[in-house]
Gaussian input, Z-matrix of N, CA and C with variables (Angstrom, degrees):
# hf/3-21g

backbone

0 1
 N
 C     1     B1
 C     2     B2     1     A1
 N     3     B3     2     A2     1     D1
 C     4     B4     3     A3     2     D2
 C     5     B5     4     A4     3     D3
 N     6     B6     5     A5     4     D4
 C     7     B7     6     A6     5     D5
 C     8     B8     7     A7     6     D6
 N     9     B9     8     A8     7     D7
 C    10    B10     9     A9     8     D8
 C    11    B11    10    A10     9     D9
 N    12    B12    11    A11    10    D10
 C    13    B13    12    A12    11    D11
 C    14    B14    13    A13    12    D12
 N    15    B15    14    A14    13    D13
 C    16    B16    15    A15    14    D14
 C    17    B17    16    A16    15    D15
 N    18    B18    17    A17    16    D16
 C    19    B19    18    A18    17    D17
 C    20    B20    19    A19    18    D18
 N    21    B21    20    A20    19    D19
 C    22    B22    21    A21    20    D20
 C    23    B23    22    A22    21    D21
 N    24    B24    23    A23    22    D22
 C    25    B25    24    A24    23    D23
 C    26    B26    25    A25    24    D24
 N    27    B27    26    A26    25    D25
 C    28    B28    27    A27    26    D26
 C    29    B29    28    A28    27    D27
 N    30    B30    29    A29    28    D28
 C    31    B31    30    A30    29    D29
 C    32    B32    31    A31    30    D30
 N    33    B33    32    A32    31    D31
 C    34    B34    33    A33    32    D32
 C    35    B35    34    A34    33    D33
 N    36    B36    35    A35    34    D34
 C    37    B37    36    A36    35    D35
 C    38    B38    37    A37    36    D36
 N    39    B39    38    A38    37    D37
 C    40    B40    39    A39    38    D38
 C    41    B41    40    A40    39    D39
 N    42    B42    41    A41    40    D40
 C    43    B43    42    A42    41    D41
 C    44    B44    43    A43    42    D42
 N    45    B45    44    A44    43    D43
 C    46    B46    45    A45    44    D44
 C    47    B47    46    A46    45    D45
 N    48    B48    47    A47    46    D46
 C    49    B49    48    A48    47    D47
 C    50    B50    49    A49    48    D48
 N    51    B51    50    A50    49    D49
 C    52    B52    51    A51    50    D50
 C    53    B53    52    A52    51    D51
 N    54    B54    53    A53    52    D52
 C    55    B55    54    A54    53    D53
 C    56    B56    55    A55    54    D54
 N    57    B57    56    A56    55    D55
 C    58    B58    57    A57    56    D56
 C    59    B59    58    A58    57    D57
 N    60    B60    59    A59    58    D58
 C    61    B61    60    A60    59    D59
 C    62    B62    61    A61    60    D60
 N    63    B63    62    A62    61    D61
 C    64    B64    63    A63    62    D62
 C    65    B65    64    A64    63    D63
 N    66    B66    65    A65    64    D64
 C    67    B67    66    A66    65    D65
 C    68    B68    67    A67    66    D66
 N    69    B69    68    A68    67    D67
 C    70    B70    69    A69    68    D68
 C    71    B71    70    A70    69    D69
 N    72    B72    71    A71    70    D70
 C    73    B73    72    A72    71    D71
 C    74    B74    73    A73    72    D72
 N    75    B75    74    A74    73    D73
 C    76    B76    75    A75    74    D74
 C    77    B77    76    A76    75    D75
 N    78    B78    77    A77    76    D76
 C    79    B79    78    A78    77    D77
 C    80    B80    79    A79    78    D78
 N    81    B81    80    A80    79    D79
 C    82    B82    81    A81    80    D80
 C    83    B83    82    A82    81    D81
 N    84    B84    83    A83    82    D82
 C    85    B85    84    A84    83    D83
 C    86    B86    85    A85    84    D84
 N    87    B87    86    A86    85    D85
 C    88    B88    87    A87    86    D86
 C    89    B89    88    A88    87    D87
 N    90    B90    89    A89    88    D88
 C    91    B91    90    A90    89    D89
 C    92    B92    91    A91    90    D90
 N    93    B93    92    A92    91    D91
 C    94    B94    93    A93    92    D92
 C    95    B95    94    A94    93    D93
 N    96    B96    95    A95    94    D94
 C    97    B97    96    A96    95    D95
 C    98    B98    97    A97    96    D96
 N    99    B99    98    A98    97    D97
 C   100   B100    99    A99    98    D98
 C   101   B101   100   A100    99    D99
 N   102   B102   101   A101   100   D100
 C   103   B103   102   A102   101   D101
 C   104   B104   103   A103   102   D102
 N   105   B105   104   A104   103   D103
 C   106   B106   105   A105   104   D104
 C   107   B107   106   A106   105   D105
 N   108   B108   107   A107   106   D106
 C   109   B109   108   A108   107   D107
 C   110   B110   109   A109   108   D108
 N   111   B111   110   A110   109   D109
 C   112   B112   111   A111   110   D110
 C   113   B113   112   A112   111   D111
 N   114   B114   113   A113   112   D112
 C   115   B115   114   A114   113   D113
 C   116   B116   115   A115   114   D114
 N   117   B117   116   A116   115   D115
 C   118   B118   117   A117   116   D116
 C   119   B119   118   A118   117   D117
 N   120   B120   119   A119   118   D118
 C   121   B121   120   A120   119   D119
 C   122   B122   121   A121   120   D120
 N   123   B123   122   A122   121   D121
 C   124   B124   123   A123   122   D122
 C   125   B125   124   A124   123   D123
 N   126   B126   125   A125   124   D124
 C   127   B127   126   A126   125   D125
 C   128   B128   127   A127   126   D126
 N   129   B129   128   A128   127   D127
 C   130   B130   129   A129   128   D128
 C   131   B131   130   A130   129   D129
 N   132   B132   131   A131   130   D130
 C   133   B133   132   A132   131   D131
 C   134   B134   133   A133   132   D132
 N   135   B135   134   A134   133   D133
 C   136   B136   135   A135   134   D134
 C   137   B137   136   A136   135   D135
 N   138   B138   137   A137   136   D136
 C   139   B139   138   A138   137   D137
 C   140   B140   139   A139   138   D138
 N   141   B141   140   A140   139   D139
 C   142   B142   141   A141   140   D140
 C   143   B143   142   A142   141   D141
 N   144   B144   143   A143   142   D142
 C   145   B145   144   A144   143   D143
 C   146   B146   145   A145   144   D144
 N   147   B147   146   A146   145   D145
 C   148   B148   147   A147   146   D146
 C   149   B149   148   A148   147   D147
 N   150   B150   149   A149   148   D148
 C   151   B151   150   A150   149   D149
 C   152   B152   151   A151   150   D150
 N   153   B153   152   A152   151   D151
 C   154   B154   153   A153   152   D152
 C   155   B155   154   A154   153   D153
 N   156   B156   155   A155   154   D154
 C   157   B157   156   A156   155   D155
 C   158   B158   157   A157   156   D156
 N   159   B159   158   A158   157   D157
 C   160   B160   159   A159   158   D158
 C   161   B161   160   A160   159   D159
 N   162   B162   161   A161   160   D160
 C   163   B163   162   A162   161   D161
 C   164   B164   163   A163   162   D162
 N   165   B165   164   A164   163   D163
 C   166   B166   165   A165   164   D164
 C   167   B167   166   A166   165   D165
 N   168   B168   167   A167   166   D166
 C   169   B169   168   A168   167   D167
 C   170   B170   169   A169   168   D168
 N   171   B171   170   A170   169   D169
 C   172   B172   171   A171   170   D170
 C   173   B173   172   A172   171   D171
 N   174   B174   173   A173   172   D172
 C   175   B175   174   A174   173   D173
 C   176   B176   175   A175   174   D174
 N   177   B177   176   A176   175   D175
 C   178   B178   177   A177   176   D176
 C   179   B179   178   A178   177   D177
 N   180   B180   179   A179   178   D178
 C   181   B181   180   A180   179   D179
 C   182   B182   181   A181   180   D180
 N   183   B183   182   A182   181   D181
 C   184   B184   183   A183   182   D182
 C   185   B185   184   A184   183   D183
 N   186   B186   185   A185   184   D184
 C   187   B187   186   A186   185   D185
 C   188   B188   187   A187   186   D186
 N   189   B189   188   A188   187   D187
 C   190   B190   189   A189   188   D188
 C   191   B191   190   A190   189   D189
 N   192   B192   191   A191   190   D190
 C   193   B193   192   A192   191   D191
 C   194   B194   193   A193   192   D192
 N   195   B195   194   A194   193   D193
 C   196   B196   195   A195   194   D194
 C   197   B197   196   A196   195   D195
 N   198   B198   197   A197   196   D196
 C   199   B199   198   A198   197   D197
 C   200   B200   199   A199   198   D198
 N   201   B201   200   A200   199   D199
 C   202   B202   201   A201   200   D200
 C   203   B203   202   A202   201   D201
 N   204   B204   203   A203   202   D202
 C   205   B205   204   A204   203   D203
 C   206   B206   205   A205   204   D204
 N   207   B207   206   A206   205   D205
 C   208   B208   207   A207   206   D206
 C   209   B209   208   A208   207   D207
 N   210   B210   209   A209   208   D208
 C   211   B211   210   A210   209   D209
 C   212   B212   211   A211   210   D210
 N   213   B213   212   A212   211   D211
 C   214   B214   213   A213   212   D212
 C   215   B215   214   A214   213   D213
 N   216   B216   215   A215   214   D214
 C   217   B217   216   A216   215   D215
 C   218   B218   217   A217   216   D216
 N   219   B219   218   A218   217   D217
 C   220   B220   219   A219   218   D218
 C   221   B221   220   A220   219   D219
 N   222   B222   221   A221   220   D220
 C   223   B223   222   A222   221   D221
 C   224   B224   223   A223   222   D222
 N   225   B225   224   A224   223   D223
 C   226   B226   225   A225   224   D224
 C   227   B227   226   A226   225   D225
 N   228   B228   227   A227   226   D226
 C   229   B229   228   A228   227   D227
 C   230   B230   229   A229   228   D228
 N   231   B231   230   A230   229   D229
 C   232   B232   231   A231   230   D230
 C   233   B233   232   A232   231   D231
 N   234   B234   233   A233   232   D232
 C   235   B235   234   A234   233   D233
 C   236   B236   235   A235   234   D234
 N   237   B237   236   A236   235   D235
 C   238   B238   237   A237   236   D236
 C   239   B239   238   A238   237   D237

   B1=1.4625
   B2=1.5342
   B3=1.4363
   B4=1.8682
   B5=1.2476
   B6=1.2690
   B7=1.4181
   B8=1.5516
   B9=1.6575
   B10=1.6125
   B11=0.9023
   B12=1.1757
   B13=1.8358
   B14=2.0763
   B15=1.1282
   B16=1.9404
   B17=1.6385
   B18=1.5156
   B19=1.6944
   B20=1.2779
   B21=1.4699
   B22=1.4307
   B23=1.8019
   B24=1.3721
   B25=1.4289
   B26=1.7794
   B27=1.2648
   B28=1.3793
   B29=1.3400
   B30=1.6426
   B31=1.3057
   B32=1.1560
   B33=1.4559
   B34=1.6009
   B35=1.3958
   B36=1.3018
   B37=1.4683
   B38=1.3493
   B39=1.9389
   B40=1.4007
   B41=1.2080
   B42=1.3594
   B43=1.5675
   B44=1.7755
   B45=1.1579
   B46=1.6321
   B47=1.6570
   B48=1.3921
   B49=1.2150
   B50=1.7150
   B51=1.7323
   B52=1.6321
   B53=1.6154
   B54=1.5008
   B55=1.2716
   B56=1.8998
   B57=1.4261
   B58=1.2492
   B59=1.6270
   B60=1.5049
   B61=0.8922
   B62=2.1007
   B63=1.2434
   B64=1.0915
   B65=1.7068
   B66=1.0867
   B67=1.4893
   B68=1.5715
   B69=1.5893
   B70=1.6169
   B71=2.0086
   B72=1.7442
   B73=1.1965
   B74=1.2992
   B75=1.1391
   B76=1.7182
   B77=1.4241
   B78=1.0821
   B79=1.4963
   B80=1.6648
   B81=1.9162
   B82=1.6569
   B83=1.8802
   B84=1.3469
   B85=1.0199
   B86=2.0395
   B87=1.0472
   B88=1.0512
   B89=1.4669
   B90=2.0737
   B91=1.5828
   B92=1.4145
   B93=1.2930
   B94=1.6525
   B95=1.4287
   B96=1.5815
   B97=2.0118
   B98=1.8294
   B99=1.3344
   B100=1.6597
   B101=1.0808
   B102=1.3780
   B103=1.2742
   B104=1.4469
   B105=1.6686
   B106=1.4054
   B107=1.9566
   B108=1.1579
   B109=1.5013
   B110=1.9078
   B111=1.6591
   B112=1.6491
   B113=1.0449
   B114=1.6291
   B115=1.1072
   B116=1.8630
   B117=1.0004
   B118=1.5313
   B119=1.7243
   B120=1.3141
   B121=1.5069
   B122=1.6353
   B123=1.5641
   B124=1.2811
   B125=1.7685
   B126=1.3085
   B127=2.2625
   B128=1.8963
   B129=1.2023
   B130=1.6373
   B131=1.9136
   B132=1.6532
   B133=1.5555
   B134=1.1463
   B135=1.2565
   B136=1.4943
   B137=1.2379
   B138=1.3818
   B139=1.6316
   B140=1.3468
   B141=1.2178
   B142=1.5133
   B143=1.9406
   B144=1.2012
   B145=1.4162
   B146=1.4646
   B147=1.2037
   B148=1.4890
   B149=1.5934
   B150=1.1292
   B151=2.0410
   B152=1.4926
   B153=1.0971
   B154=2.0471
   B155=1.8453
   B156=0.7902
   B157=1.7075
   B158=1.6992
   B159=1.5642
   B160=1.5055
   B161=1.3902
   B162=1.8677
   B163=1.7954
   B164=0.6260
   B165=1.3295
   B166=1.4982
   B167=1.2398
   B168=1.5151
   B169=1.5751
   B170=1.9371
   B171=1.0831
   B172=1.8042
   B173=1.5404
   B174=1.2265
   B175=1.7157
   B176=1.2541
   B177=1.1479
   B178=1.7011
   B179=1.3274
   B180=1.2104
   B181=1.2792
   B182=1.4636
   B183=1.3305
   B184=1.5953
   B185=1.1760
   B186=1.3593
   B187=1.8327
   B188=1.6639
   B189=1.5291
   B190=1.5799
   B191=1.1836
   B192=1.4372
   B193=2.1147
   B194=2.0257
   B195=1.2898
   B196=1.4942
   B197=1.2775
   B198=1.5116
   B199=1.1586
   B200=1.5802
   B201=1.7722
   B202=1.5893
   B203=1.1639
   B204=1.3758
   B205=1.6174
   B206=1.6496
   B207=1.0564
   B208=1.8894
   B209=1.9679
   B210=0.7115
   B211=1.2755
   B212=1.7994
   B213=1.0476
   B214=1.7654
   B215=2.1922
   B216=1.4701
   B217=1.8426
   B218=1.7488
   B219=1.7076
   B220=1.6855
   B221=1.5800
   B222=1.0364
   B223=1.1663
   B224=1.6954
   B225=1.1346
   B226=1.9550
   B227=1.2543
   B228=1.4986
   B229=1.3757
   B230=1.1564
   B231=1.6395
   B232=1.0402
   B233=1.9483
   B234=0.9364
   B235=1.8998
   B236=1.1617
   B237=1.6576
   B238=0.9552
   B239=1.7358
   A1=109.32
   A2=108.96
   A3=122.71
   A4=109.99
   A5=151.88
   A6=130.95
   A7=125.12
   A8=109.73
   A9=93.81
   A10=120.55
   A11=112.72
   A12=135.15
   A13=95.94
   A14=91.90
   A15=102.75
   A16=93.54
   A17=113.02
   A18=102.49
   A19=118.88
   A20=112.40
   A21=115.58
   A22=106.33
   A23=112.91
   A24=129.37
   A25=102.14
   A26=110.93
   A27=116.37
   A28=93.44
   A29=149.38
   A30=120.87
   A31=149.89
   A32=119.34
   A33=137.70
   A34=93.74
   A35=103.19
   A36=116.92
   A37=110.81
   A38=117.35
   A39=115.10
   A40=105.10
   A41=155.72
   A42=134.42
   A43=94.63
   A44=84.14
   A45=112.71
   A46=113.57
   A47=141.72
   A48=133.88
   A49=94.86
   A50=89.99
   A51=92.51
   A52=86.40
   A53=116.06
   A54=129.04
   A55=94.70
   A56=130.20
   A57=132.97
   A58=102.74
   A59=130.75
   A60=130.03
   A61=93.04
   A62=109.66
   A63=122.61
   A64=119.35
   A65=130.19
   A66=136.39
   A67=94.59
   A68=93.98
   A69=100.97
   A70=74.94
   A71=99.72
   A72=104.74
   A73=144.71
   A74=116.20
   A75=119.19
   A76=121.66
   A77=112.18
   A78=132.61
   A79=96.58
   A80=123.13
   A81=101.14
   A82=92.97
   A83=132.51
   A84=139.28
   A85=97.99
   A86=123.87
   A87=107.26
   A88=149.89
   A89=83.57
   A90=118.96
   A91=107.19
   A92=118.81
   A93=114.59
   A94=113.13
   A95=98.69
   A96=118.75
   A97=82.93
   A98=91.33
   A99=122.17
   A100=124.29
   A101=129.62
   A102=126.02
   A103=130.67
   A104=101.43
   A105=100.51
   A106=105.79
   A107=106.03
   A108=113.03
   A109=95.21
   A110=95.79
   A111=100.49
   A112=108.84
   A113=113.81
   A114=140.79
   A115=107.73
   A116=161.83
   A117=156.53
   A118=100.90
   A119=90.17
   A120=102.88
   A121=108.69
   A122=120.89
   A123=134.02
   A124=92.29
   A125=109.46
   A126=97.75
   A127=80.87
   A128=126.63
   A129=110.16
   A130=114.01
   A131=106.92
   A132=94.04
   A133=123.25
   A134=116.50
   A135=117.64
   A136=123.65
   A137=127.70
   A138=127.09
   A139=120.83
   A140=107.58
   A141=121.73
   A142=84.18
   A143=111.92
   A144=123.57
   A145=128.68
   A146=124.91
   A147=161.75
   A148=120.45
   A149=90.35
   A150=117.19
   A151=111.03
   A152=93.50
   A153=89.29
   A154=97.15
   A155=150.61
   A156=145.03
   A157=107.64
   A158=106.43
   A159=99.20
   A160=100.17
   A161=99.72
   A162=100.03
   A163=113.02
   A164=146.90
   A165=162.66
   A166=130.69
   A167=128.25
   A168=129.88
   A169=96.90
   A170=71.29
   A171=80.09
   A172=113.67
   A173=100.11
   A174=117.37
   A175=100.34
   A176=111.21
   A177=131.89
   A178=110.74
   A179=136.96
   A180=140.61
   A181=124.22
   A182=105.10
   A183=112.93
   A184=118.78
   A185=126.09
   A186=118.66
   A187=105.65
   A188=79.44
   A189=99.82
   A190=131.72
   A191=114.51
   A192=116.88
   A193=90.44
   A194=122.18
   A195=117.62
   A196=113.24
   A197=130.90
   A198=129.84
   A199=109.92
   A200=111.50
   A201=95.30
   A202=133.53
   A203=121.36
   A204=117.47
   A205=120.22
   A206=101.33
   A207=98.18
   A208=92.94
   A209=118.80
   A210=101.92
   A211=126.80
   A212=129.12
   A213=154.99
   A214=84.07
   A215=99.30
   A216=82.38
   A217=105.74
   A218=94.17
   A219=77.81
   A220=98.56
   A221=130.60
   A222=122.04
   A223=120.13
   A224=104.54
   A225=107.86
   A226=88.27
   A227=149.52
   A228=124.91
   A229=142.45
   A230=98.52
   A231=129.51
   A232=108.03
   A233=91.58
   A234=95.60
   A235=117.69
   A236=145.10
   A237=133.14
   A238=117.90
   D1=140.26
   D2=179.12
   D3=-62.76
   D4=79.14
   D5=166.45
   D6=-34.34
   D7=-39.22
   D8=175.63
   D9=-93.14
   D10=161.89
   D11=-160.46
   D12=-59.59
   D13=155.15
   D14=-166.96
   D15=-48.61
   D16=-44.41
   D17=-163.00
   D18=-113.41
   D19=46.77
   D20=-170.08
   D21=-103.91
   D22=5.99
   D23=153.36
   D24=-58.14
   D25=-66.26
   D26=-162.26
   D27=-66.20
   D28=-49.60
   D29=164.79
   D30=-37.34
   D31=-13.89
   D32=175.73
   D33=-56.44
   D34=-179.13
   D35=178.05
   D36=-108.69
   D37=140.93
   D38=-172.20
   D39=-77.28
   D40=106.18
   D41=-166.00
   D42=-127.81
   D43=145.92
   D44=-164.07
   D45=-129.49
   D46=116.32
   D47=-167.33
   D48=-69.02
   D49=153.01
   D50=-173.13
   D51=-129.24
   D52=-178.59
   D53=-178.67
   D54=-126.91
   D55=104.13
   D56=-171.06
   D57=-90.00
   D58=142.08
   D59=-157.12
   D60=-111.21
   D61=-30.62
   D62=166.64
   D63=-119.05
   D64=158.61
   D65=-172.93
   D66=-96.35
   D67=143.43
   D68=-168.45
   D69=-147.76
   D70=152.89
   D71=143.77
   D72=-39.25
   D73=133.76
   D74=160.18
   D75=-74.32
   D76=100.18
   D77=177.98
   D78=-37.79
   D79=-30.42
   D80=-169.94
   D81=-95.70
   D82=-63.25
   D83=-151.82
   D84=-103.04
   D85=-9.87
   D86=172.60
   D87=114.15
   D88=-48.99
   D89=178.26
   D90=-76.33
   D91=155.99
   D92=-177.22
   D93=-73.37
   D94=137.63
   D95=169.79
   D96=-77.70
   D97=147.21
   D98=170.23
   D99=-149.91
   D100=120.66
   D101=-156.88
   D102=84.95
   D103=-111.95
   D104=175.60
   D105=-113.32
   D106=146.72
   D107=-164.41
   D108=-145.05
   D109=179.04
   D110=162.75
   D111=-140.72
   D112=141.23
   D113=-146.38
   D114=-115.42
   D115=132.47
   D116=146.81
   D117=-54.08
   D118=120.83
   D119=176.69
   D120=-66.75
   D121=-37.96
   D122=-157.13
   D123=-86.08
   D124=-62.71
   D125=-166.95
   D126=-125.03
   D127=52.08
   D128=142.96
   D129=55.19
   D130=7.51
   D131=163.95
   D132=-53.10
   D133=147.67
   D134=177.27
   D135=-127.17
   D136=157.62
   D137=-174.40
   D138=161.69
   D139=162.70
   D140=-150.75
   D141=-69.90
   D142=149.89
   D143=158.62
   D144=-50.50
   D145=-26.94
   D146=138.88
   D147=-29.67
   D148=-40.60
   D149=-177.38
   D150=-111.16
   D151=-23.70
   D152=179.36
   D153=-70.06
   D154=2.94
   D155=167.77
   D156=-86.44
   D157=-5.88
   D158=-148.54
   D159=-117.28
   D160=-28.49
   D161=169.69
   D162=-26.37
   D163=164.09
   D164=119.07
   D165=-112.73
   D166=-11.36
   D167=175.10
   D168=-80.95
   D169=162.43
   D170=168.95
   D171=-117.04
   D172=161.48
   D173=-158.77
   D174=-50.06
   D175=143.54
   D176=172.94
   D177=-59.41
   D178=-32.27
   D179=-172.86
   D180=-41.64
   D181=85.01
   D182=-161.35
   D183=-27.83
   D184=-57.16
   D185=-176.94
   D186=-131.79
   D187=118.09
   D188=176.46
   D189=-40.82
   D190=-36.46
   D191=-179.65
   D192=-62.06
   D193=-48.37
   D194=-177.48
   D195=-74.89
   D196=-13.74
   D197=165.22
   D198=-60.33
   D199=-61.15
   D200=168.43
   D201=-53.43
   D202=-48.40
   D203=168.44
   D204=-48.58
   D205=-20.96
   D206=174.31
   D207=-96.13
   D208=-54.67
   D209=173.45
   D210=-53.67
   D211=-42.67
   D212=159.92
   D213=-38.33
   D214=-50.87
   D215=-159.63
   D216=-84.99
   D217=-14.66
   D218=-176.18
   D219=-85.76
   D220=-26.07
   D221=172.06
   D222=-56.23
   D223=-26.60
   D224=-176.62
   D225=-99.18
   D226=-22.71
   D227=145.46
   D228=-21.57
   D229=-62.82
   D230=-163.63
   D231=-79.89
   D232=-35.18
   D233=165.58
   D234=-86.44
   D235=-11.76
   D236=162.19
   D237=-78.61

């Protein structure tokens, strides 16, 4: 049996590799992303590619029914 709730997939974070033009902290460990990093498409977490396996909170995105709909459009973005 699943312990988490049916839609706690869609709470993760959408993260997408970015190309950083300046070095910013890693939201998990701290030390500066340089270069290329991943980013949450939905609230802008950030972190080394290295650390995105290690997240574990789920996306900030205050209320979940608008979390899917922002997720639903970056995804039909992202295929057109």
């Amino acid at each position: 049996m699943n312990s988490q709730p049916p839609d706690a997939e869609l709470l993760g974070h959408a993260f997408k590799q970015k190309q950083f033009r300046r070095s910013r902290p890693c939201n998990l460990c701290h030390q500066p992303v340089k270069n290329i990093g991943s980013s949450c498409r939905v609230c802008k977490y950030t972190c080394h590619r290295t650390c995105e396996p290690k997240v574990w909170r789920a996306c900030r995105h205050s209320n979940p029914s608008t979390f899917k709909v922002s997720l639903i459009k970056i995804t039909l973005n992202s295929l057109s």
